[in-house]
C-alpha positions in Angstrom: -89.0 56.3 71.7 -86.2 57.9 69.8 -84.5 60.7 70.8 -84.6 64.3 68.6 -81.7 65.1 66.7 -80.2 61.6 67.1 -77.4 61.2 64.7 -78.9 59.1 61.3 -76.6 55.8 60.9 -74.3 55.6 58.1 -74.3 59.4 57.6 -71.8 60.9 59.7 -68.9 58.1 60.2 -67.1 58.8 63.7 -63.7 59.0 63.3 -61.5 56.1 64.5 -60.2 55.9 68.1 -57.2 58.3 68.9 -57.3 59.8 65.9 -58.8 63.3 65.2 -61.5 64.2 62.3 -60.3 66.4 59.9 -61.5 69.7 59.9 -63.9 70.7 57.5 -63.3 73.1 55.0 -63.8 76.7 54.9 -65.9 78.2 52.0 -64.4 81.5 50.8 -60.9 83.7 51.7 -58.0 83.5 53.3 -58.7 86.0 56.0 -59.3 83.7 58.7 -56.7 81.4 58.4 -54.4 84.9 58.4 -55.6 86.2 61.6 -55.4 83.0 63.2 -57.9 80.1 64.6 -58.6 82.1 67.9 -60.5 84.6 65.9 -64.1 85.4 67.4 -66.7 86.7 65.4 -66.4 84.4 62.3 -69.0 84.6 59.5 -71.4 81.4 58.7 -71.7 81.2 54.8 -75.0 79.4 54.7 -75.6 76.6 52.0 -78.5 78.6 50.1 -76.1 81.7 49.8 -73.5 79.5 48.8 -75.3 78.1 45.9 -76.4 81.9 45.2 -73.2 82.8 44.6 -72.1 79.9 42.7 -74.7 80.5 40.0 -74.0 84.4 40.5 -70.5 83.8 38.6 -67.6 86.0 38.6 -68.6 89.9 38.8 -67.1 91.6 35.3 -66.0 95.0 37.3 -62.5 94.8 36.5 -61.3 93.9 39.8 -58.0 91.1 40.1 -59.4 88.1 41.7 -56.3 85.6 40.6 -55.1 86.4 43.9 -56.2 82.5 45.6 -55.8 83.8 49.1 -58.4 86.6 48.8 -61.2 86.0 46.9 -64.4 87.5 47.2 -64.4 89.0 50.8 -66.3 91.5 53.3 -63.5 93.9 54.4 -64.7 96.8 57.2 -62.2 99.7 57.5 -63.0 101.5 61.0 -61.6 105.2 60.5 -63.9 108.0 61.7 -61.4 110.6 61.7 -59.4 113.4 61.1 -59.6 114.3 57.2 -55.8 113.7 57.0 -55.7 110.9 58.8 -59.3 109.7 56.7 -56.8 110.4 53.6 -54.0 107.7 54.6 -56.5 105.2 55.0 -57.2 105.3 51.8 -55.1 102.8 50.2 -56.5 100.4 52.8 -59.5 100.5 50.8 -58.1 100.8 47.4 -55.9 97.7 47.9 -58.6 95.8 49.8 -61.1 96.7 46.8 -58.0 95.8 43.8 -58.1 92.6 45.8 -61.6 92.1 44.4 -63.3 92.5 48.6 -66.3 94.3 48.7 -65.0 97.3 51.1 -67.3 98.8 54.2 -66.3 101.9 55.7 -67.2 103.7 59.4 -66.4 107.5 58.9 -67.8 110.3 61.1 -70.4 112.3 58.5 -67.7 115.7 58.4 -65.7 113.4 56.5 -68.3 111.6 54.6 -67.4 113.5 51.0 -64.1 111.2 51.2 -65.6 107.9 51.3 -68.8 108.2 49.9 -68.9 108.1 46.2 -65.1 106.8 46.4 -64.8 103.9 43.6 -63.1 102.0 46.3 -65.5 101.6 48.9 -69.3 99.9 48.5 -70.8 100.7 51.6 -70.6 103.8 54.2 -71.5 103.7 57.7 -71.9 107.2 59.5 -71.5 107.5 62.8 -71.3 110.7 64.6 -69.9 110.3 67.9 -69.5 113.7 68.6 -73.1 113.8 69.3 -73.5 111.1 71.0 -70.7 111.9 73.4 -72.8 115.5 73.8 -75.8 113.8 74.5 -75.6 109.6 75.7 -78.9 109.0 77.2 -80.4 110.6 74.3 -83.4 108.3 72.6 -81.8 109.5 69.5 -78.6 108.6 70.8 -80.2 105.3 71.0 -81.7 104.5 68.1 -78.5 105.9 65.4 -76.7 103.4 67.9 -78.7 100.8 67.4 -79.3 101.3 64.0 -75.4 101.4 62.5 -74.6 98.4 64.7 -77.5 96.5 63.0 -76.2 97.7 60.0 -72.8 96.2 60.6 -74.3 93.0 61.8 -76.1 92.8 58.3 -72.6 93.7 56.3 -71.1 90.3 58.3 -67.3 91.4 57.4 -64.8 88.3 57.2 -61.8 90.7 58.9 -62.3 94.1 60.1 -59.3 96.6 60.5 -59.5 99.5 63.6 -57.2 101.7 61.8 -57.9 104.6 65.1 -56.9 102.6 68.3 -59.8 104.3 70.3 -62.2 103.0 72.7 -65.2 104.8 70.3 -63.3 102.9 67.2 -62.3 99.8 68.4 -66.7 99.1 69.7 -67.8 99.7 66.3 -65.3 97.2 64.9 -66.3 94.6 67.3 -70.1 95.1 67.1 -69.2 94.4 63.3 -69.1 90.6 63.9 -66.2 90.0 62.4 -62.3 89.1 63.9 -60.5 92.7 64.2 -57.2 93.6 63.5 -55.5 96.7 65.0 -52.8 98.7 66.0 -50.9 97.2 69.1 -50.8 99.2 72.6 -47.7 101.1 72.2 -49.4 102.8 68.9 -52.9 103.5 71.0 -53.4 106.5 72.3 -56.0 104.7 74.0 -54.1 101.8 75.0 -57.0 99.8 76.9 -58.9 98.9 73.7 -56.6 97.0 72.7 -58.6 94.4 74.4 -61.3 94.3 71.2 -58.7 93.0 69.0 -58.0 89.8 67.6 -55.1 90.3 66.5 -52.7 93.6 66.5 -50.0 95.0 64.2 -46.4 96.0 65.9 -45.5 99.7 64.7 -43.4 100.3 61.8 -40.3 102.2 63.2 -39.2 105.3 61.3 -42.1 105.0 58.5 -44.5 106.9 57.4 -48.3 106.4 59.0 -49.5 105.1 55.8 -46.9 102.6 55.9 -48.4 101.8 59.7 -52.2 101.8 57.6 -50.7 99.1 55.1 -48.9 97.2 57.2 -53.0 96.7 58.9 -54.1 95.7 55.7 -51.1 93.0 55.4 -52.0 91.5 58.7 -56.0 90.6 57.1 -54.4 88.8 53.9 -54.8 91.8 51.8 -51.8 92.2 49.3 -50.7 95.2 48.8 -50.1 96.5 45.2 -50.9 100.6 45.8 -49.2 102.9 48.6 -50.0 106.3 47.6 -53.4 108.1 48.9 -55.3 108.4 45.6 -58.2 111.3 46.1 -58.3 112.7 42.5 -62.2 110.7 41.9 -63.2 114.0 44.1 -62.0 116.0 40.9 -64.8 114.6 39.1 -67.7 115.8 41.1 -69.1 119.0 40.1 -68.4 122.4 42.2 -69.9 125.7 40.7 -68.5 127.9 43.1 -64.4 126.2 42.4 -65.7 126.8 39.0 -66.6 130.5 39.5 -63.4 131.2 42.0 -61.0 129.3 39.4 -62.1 131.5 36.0 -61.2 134.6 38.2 -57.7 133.2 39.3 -55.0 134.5 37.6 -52.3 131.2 36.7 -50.0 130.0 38.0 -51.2 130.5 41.7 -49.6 129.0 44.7 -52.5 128.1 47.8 -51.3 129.1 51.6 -53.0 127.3 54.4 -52.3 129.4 57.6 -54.7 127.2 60.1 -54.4 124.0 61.8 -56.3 122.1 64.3 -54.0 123.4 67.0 -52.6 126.6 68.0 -49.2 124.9 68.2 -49.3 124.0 64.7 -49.3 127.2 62.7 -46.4 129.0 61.6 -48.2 132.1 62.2 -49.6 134.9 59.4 -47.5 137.1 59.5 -44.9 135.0 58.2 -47.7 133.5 55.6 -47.7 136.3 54.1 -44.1 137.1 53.9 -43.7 134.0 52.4 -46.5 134.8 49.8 -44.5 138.1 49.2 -41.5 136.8 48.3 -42.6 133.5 46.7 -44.7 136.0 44.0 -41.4 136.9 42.3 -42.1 140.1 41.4 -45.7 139.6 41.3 -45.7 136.6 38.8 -46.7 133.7 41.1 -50.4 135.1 42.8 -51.3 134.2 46.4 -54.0 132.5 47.3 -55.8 131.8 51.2 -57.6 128.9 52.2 -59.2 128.0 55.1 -61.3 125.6 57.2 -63.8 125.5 59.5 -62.0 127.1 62.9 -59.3 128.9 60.6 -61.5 132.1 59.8 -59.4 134.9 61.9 -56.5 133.2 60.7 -57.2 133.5 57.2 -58.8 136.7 57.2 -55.7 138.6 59.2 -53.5 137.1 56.2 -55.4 138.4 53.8 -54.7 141.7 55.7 -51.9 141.8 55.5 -51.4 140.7 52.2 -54.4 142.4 50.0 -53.1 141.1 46.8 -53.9 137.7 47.7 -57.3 136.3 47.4 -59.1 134.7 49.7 -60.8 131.4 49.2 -64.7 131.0 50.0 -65.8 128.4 52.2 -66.0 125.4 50.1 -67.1 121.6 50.1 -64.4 118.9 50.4 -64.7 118.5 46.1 -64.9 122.5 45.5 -61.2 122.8 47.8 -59.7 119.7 45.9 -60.3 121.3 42.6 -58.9 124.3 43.6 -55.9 122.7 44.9 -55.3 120.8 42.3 -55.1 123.3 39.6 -52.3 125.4 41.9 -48.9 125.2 41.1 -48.1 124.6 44.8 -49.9 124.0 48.8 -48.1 125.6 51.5 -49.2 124.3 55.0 -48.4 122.8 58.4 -49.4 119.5 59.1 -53.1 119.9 58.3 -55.8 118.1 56.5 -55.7 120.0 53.3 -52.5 119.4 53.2 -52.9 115.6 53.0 -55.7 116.4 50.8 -53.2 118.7 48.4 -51.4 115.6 48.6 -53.6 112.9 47.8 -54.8 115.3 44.3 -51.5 115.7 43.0 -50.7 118.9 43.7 -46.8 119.8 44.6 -47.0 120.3 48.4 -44.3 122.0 51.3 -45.5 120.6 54.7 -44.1 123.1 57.8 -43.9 121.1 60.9 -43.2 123.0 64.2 -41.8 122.0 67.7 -45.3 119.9 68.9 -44.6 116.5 69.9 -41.3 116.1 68.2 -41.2 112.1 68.4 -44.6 111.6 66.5 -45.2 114.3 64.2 -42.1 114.5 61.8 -41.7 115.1 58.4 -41.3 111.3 57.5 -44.0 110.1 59.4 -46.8 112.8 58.8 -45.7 114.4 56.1 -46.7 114.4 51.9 -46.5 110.9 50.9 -45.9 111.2 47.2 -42.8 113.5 47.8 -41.4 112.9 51.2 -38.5 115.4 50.7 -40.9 118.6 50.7 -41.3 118.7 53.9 -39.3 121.2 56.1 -39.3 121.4 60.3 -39.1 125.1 61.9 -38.7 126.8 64.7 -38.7 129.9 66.5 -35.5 130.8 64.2 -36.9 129.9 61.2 -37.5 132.8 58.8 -39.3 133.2 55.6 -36.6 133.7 53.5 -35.5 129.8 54.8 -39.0 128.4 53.7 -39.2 130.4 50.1 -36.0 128.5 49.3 -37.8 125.3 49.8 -40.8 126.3 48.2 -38.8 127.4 45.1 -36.7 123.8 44.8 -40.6 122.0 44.9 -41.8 124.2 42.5 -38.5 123.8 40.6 -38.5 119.7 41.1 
C-alpha cells in the first residue's frame, strides 16, 4: 500500500550527491535577507495571494517603488510613547511609507492624534498599557490583549522595528510575527529585552535620537531619503476652539511652555515670565501660556505673575499645533510640545537643565530642524541670558 504524502517521481529531482539544492527563491523585499537568515518569525506569501497581487498591479498612490530592494512590504513601527519621543519616530514611518511599505504602528491611545490620520501610516494599533499594568488579571485586560495581538498576527509584518527598548515594547513586536530589529543593550533602559530581538542597532555616538530612529529603519532595508519629523498634516484637521483663541490673539505672539514631565525639568515661572517681559520689547511681541495635562499650577502661577499674557485653553493635539504654528516663536524645556513646535515649523528655543547631563543634551534631544536653538542652564542662568537667545532665533 502506498504511503501518504510520498514524494510523486519525476517531480521533485534530488539533488546530486555532495552537492547542496539551491535555495528557493523568496517572493517579495529585501527585508529578510537584510536582517539576516537567523530571523524568526518570517511571513509565508501563499500562492493564491501571490497571484492576487500579481493581477492587483502596481498601486497609483504616488509612492517610489524603483527602489528593488524594498518593494511592497509590511513594516510595524513599535513606539507607544512619550509625544516627543512619538514625534522622532516619525520619519521611521515617512521613509518606510516613501519606500512604497505599507506602515503599521503600536502607539498608546494619549498619543493616538499623531498617528492616526497621519498620511504615512495605514494601520494603528492602540494599546494602553497603563491600564493594563493598573489592573493584569483583569478580563478586560484579557481580551484588549488578546485582541491587538491577533490583530498583529493578521497584519503579518516582514520586519518590525522596537524603536522603545522596553520589556512592554519589545512583547508587542514579537507577538507581531515578524523578525524585530532594535536598539542594542547599552541604549535599553530595559536592557533584558533585548532578548526579543533579531537583530539590534549599535548607538550613534554624539547624534541626535532621531538619528538613533533612522539608523533602526536602515538596519530593515529601508533607505532613508527624509530626516526631519514632519507633523504639519495635523494643521489640516479642524479645531474651532484654536480657531476662536487665534482671532483674539494679537500678532506676532511668542508661546511659553513652563511644564515638563519632571520637576527637574522646568526652568521655573518666575523666570517664564521674566523672560516674557523682556522678550515683549516694549509690549510689541505678546505672551502666550500653554500647558499640558499635569502643567496646570504651573501655567496658571505664570499667568500671575504676568497678567498680560494669555493663557491657552486646554486643547487637542491638532488645536495646540495650530496655535503653535502661527507663533512667531516656542519657548520650552525639553518637553513634548516642544518637539511638537518643532515638527510644525515653528522657530523653537529648547532650555535644558542639569538632569542627566550625558543623555539629555541639546544635540541629542533637542529641535531637530535647527539644532543651534537650543541653550543649557543652570542655577546661574538668568533671563536676560535666555532673551538673548531667543532674540538671535527670532532674528535667524
Amino acid at each position: 500500500m502506498r504511503r501518504r504524502g510520498r514524494r510523486l517521481r519525476g517531480r521533485h529531482p534530488r539533488p546530486a550527491a555532495g552537492r547542496a539544492a539551491a535555495p528557493r527563491p523568496r517572493e517579495g523585499n529585501g527585508l529578510h535577507r537584510r536582517i539576516g537568515p537567523g530571523a524568526r518569525g518570517r511571513r509565508r506569501i501563499r500562492g493564491k495571494d501571490r497571484d492576487r497581487r500579481r493581477s492587483e498591479g502596481p498601486r497609483d498612490d504616488g509612492l517610489d517603488r524603483k527602489d528593488p530592494e524594498i518593494g511592497l512590504v509590511n513594516l510595524l513601527l513599535v513606539r507607544l510613547s512619550s509625544l516627543g519621543d512619538v514625534v522622532h519616530a516619525l520619519p521611521i514611518a515617512a521613509n518606510a511609507r516613501r519606500s512604497g511599505a505599507r506602515v503599521g504602528w503600536v502607539v498608546e491611545s494619549a498619543y493616538r492624534e499623531l498617528v492616526d490620520g497621519n498620511p504615512d501610516v495605514d494601520e494603528v494599533f492602540f494599546a494602553d498599557t497603563r491600564n493594563w499594568r493598573r489592573r493584569p488579571f483583569s478580563p478586560r485586560t484579557y481580551a484588549e490583549m488578546r485582541s491587538i495581538f491577533r490583530r498583529l498576527r493578521r497584519f503579518s509584518p516582514d520586519a518590525t522595528i522596537d524603536a522603545q527598548g522596553l520589556w512592554k515594547s519589545a512583547v508587542l513586536a514579537r507577538a507581531a510575527g515578524g523578525p524585530v530589529v532594535g536598539f542594542g543593550t547599552a541604549d535599553r533602559r530595559e536592557r533584558g529585552s533585548v532578548l526579543l530581538c533579531d537583530r539590534t542597532v549599535k548607538p550613534v555616538v554624539g547624534r541626535h535620537i532621531v538619528d538613533h530612529n533612522l539608523a533602526l529603519a536602515e538596519a530593515a532595508g529601508i533607505p532613508v531619503r527624509v530626516r526631519s519629523p514632519d507633523a504639519r498634516f495635523l494643521l489640516g484637521r479642524p479645531s474651532p476652539e484654536a480657531d476662536a483663541f487665534l482671532a483674539g490673539q494679537t500678532r506676532p505672539f511668542a508661546v511659553y511652555h513652563p511644564g515638563a514631565s519632571r520637576p527637574e525639568k522646568t526652568w521655573g515661572e518666575e523666570r517664564f515670565a521674566e523672560l516674557a517681559r523682556l522678550v515683549s520689547d516694549g509690549g510689541r511681541m505678546s505672551a502666550v501660556v500653554s500647558w499640558g495635562p499635569g502643567d496646570e499650577e504651573r501655567a496658571f502661577r505664570m499667568s500671575k505673575i504676568l497678567p498680560q499674557a494669555r493663557l491657552l485653553p486646554l486643547l487637542p493635539l491638532a488645536g495646540l499645533a495650530r496655535v503653535i504654528a502661527a507663533s512667531s516663536l516656542f519657548i520650552g524645556g525639553d518637553t513634548g510640545p516642544l518637539h511638537l513646535a518643532d515638527a510644525v515649523g515653528a522657530p523653537t528655543l529648547a532650555l535644558f537643565g542639569s538632569t542627566d547631563p550625558d543623555h539629555n543634551t541639546p544635540a541629542r534631544n533637542g529641535p531637530y530642524r535647527s539644532p543651534g536653538s537650543a541653550i543649557r542652564y543652570d542655577s546661574a542662568t538668568g533671563a536676560e541670558e535666555v532673551a538673548r537667545k531667543a532674540f538671535e532665533v527670532l532674528a535667524a
